[in-house]
N, C-alpha and C positions, 0 to 999 in steps of 0.2 A: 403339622399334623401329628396329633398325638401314635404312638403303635396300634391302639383300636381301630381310627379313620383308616390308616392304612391297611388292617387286615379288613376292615370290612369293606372298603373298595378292592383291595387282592381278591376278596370271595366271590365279588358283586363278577370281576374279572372273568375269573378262573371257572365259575360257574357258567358265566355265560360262553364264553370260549368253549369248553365241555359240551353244552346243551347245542352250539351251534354248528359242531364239529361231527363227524360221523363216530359210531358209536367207537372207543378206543383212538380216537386221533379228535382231539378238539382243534378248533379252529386257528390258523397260526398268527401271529403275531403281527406279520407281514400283512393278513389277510384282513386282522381286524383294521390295522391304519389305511389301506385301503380304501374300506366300507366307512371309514371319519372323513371320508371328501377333504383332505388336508385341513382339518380343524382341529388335530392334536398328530403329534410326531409317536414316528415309532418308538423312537428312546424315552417314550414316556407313557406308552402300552408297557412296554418290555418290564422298565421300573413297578410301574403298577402292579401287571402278572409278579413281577418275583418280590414284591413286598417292600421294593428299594426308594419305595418314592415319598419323600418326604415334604416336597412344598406342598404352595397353593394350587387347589383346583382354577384357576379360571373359567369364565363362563364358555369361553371358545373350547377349551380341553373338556369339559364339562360336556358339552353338547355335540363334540367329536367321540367322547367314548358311551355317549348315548344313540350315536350313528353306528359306530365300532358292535356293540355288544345287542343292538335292535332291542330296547329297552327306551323307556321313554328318560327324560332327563333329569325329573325329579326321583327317584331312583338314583342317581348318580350320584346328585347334590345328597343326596340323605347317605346315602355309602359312605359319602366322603366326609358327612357332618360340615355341609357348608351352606349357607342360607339361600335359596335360590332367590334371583333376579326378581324386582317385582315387576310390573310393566311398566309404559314409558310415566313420567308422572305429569299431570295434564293441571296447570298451576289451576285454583278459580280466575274465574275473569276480574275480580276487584284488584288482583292482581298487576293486570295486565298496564294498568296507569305508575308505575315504580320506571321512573328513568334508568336510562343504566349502568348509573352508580348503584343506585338501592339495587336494582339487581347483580351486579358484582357483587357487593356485601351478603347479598341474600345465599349466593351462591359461595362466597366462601364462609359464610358460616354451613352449607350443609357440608361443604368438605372436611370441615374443621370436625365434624359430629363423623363422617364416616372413616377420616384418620384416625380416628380415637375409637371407632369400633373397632377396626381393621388391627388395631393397637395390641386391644382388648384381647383378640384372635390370637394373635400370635404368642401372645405373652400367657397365654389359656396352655397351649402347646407346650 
């Protein structure tokens, strides 16, 4: 994550913590991993609030600190500058006739295409 993703997921943070806190005491740290229903750790609330967090969002942490901070989750991904999830993907039925060799190869070539984004990402950073 470049220093921008990170302060703008700290803001996304620290603002909600604030807003969700009573007036002079934001909400604690403790309180937000809570409210994530064990879908992100507190050491990685904590990182986020003090600006320390440098990996990947996962879509798990992703949708933990969209529980955390009561914000929906595209908000999150966007703080964090990370492409959200698309839905499941439902092949066509012409499809459906590929044995499953052609499907192994079909499937590793999409992996081969999102190793190479995922590449892309990091090497961005």
């Amino acid at each position: 994550m470049s220093e921008r993703q990170v302060n703008e997921l700290q803001d996304l943070m620290l603002r909600r913590l604030a807003e969700l806190g009573t007036p002079g005491s934001p909400m604690s740290i403790r309180q937000a991993t809570e409210r994530a229903r064990g879908l992100v750790s507190y050491e990685i609330v904590r990182k986020i609030a003090r600006g320390e967090h440098s990996g990947r969002i996962s879509d798990s942490t992703a949708e933990g600190i969209a529980l955390a901070l009561d914000v929906p989750a595209a908000d999150v991904y966007r703080a964090a500058s990370v492409p959200r999830p698309m839905s499941r993907w439902q092949w066509p039925a012409r499809f459906d006739r590929l044995d499953p060799a052609q499907r192994r190869l079909v499937e590793d070539v999409a992996a081969s295409l999102l190793e190479s984004y995922e590449k892309g990402l990091r090497d961005a950073r």
